[in-house]
C-alpha positions as CSV (number, residue, x, y, z in Angstrom):
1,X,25.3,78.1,-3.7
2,X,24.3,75.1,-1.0
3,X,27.5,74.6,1.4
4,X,27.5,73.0,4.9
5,X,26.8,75.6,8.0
6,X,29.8,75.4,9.4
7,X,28.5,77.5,12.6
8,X,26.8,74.4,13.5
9,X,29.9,73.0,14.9
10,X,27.8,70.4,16.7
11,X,26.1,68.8,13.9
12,X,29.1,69.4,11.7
13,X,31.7,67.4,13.7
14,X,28.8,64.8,15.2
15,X,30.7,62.6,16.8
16,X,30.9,63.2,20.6
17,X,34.8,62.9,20.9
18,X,35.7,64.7,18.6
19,X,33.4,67.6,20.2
20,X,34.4,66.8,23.3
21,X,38.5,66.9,22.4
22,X,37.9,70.3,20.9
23,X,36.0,71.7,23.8
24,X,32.9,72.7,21.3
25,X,30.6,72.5,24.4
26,X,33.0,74.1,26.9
27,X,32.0,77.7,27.8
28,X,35.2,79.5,27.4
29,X,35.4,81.1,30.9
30,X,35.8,77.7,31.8
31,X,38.3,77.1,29.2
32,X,40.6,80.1,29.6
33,X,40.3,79.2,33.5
34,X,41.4,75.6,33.1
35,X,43.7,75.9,30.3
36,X,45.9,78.6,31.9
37,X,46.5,77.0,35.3
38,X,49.4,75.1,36.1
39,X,50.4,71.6,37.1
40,X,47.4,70.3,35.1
41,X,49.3,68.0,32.9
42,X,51.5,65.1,33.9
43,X,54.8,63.7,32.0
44,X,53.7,59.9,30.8
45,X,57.1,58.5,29.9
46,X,56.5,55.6,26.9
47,X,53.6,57.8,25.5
48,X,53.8,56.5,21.6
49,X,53.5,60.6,19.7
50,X,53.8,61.5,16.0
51,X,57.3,60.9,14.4
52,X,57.5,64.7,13.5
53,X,57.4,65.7,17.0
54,X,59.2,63.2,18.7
55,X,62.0,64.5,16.1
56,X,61.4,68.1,17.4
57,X,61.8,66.5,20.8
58,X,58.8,67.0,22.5
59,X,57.5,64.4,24.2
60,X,53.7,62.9,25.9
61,X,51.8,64.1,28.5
62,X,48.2,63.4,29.7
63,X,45.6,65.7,32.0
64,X,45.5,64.8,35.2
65,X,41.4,64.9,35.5
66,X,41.4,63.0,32.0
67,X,44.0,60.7,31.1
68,X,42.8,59.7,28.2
69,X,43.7,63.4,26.7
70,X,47.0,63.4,25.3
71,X,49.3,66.2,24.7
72,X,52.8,67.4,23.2
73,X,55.0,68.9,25.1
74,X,58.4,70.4,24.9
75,X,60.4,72.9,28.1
76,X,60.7,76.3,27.6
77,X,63.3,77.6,28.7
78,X,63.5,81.6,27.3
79,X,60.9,84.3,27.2
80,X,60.5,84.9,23.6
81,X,58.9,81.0,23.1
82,X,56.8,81.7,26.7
83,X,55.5,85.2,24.6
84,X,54.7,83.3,21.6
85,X,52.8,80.3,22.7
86,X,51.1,82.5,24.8
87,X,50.1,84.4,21.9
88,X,49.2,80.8,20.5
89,X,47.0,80.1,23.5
90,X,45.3,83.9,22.5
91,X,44.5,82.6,18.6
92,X,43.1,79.3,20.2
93,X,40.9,81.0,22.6
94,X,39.7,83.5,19.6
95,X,39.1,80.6,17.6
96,X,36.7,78.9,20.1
97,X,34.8,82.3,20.4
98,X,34.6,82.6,16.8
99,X,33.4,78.7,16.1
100,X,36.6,77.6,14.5
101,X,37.3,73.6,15.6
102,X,40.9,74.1,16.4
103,X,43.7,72.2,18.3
104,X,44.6,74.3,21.8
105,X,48.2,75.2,22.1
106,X,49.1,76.7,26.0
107,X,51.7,77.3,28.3
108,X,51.4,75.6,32.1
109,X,53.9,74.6,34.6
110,X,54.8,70.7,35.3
111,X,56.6,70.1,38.7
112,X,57.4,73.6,38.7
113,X,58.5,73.4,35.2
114,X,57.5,75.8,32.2
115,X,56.4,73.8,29.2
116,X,54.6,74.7,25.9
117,X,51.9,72.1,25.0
118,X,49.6,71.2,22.0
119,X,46.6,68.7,22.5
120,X,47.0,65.7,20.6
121,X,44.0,65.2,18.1
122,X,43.3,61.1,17.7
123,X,42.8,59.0,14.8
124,X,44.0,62.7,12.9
125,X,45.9,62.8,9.4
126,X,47.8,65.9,7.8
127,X,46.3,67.8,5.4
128,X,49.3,67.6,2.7
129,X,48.1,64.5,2.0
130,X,44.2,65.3,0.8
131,X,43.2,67.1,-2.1
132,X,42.1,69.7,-0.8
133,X,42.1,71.9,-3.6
134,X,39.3,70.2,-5.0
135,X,36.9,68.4,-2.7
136,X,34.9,71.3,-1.7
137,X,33.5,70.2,2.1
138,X,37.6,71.1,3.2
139,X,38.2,73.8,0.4
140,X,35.3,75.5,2.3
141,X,36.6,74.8,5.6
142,X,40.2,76.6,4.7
143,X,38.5,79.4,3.0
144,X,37.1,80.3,6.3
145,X,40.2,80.3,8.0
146,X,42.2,82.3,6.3
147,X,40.3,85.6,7.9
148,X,41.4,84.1,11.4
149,X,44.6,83.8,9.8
150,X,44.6,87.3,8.7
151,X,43.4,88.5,11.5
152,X,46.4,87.0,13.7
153,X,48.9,87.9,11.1
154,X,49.9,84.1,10.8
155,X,52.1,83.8,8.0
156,X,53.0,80.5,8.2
157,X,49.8,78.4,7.0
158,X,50.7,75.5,4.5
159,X,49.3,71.9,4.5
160,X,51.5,71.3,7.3
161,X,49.9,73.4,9.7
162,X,46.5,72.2,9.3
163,X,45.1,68.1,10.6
164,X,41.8,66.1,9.1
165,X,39.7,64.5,11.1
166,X,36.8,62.5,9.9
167,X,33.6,61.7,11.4
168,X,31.1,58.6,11.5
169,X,29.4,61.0,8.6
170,X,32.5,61.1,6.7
171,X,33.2,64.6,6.7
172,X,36.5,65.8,6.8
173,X,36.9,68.3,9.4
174,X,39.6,70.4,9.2
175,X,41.5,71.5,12.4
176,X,44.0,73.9,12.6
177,X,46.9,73.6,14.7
178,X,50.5,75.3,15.1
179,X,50.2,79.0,15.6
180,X,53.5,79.9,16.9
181,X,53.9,82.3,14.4
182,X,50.9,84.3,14.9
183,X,52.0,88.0,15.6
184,X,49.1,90.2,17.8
185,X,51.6,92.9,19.0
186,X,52.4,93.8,15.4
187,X,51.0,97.4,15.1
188,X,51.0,98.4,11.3
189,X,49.6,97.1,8.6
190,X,51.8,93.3,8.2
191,X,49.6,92.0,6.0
192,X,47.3,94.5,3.6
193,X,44.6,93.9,1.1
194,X,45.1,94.3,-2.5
195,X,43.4,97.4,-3.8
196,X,42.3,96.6,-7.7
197,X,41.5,92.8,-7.2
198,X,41.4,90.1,-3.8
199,X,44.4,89.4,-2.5
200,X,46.8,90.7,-0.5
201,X,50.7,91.0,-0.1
202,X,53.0,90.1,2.8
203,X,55.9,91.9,4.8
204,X,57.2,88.4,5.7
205,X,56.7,87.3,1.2
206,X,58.7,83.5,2.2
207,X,55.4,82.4,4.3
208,X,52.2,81.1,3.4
209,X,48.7,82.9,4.4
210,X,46.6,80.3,3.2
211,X,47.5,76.6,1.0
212,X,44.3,78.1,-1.5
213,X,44.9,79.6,-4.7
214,X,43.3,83.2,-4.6
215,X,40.7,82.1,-7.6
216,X,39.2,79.3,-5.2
217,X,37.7,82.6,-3.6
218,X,36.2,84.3,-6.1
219,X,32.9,82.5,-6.6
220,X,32.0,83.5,-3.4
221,X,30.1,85.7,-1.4
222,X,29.3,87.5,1.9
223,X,26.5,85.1,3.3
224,X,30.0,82.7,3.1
225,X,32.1,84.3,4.6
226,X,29.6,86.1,7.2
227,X,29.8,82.4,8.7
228,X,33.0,83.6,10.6
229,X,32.4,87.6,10.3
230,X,29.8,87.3,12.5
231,X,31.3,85.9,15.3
232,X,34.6,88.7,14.8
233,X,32.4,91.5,14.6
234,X,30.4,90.1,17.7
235,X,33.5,89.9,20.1
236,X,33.5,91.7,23.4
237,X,36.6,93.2,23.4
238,X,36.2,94.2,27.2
239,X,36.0,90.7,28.1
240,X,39.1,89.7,25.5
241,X,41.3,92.0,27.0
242,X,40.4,90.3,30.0
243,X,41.3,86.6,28.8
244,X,44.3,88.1,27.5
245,X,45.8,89.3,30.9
246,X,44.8,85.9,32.3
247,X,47.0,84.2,29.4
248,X,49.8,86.8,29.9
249,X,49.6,85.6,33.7
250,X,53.3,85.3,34.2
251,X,54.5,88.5,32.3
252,X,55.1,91.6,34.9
253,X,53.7,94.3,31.6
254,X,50.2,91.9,31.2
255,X,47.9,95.1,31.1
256,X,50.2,96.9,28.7
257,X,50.2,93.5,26.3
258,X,46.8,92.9,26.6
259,X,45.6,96.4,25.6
260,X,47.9,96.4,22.9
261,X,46.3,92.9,21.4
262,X,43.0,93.8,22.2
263,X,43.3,96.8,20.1
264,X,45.0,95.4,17.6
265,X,42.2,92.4,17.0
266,X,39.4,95.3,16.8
267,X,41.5,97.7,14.5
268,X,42.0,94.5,12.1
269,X,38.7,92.5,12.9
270,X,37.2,96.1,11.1
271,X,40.3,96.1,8.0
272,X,39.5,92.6,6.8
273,X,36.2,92.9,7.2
274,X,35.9,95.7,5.0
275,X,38.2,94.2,2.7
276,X,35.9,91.2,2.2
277,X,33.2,93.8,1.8
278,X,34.7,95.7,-1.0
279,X,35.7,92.5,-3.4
280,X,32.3,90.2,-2.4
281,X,29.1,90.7,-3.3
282,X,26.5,90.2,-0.6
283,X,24.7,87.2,-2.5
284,X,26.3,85.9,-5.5
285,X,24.0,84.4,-8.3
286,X,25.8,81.7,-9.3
287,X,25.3,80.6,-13.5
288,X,25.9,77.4,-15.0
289,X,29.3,78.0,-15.3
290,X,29.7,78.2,-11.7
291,X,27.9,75.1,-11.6
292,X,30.9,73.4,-13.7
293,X,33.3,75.0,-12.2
294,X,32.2,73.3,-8.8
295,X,32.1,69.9,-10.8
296,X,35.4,70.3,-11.7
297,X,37.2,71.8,-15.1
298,X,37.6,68.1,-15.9
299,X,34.0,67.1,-16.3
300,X,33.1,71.2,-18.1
301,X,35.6,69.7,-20.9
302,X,33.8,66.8,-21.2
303,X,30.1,68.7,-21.1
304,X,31.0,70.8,-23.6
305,X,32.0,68.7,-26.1
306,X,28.3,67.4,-26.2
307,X,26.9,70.7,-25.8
């Protein structure tokens, strides 16, 4: 089966701004270090943001060293929100390792100040309103992501939480943002595999994993989905335990937190992997019927009736 390489972020995304507003290029020491310092944002009152947010009553900000980078931004004001965009700021950071174009989420101080903030992605559209169950270039694109999903335990993962962009090739990227309900510390098994066919069931059974049906997976395979197994199974966890404590900066039990994560991405990094394993075939060959089922059931209907 022919699909775009979506590892290539480069050529994929194409347009310089739009690699440049998701850090792409960015080496992320350099990220981590700049993202989780303080006072690097600054309040710009009048700043026109999307309706849904200004009703959740954030409001704009811009970086100081760039201005024209925008950003939400809302106080925070108890320690449970600080933990969880923090553990927001964690997914991002994995993301970028793991060549996934998402939208950073942090925590950072303005005038002394503890905010949580989301970078604004420009000339962006929500996902709910594509059809993405059937144009393949962002079918493909969410497929990927729900093993960074999975991996985070993020339960909360419908057309809501996910933006398009497109670029001066027309491809629709697909960026993931919201992950304030990601859960690293959760130790057992929140979210486990099904054992006679794919799938999997949910402690939290309200939330979405993925907006894809489970049979836009089956057709296929390993070489697919190594595209982001490759880059899980490469992380240093020495140097991710690391990142962690520099995210967890303000918490006084920052070691304790970040070995706790760190073991927790490794022990399910290895789960889902093997998962995938189990249920995919290492190269499918793909028959005419796949063939029409990528077409679309519409047009098989119509084949067959000159067949």
């Amino acid at each position: 089966m022919e699909y775009f390489d979506y590892t290539n972020l480069e050529d994929f995304l194409a347009d310089e701004d739009i690699i440049d507003a998701l850090n792409i290029k960015k080496p992320i020491e350099k990220l981590v270090a700049y993202y989780c310092t303080d006072e690097i944002l600054e309040i710009r009152e009048g700043m026109r943001i999307p309706f849904f947010a200004e009703i959740r009553n954030y409001i704009g900000a811009v970086e100081k060293e760039n201005p024209s980078e925008k950003w939400l931004i809302k106080p925070v004001d108890d320690e449970k929100t600080q933990k969880q965009t923090e553990i927001a700021t964690i997914c991002y950071f994995i993301d970028h390792m793991t060549r996934t174009p998402s939208a950073p989420s942090i925590i950072t101080k303005i005038d002394g100040r503890t905010y949580k903030a989301t970078k604004m992605i420009a000339r962006s559209e929500q996902l709910s309103g594509a059809n993405y169950m059937e144009i393949r270039e962002l079918k493909e694109q969410l497929l990927l992501d729900l093993i960074n999903r999975w991996i985070y335990y993020d339960e909360d993962r419908n057309p809501n939480n996910y933006v398009i962009r497109y670029n001066s090739k027309n491809n629709q990227i697909v960026i993931p943002i919201d992950f304030l309900n990601s859960d690293l510390l959760y130790k057992g098994m929140k979210i486990k595999g099904n054992d006679e066919s794919f799938g999997w069931s949910r402690l939290e059974k309200t939330r979405y994993l993925t907006p894809l049906k489970i049979e836009n997976f089956l057709i296929y395979d390993m070489k697919f989905f190594n595209m982001r197994f490759d880059y899980f199974n490469s992380l240093d966890m020495r140097k991710l335990q690391e990142m962690c404590r520099v995210v967890l900066r303000h918490n006084p039990d920052k070691n304790e937190l970040a070995q706790n994560i760190t073991d927790n991405i490794k022990h399910r990094v290895d789960y889902v992997y093997e998962y995938f394993n189990k249920h995919f075939p290492y190269e499918r060959v793909h028959d005419d019927e796949d063939k029409y089922n990528d077409m679309g059931e519409a047009f098989k209907n119509i084949y067959n009736k000159f067949d």
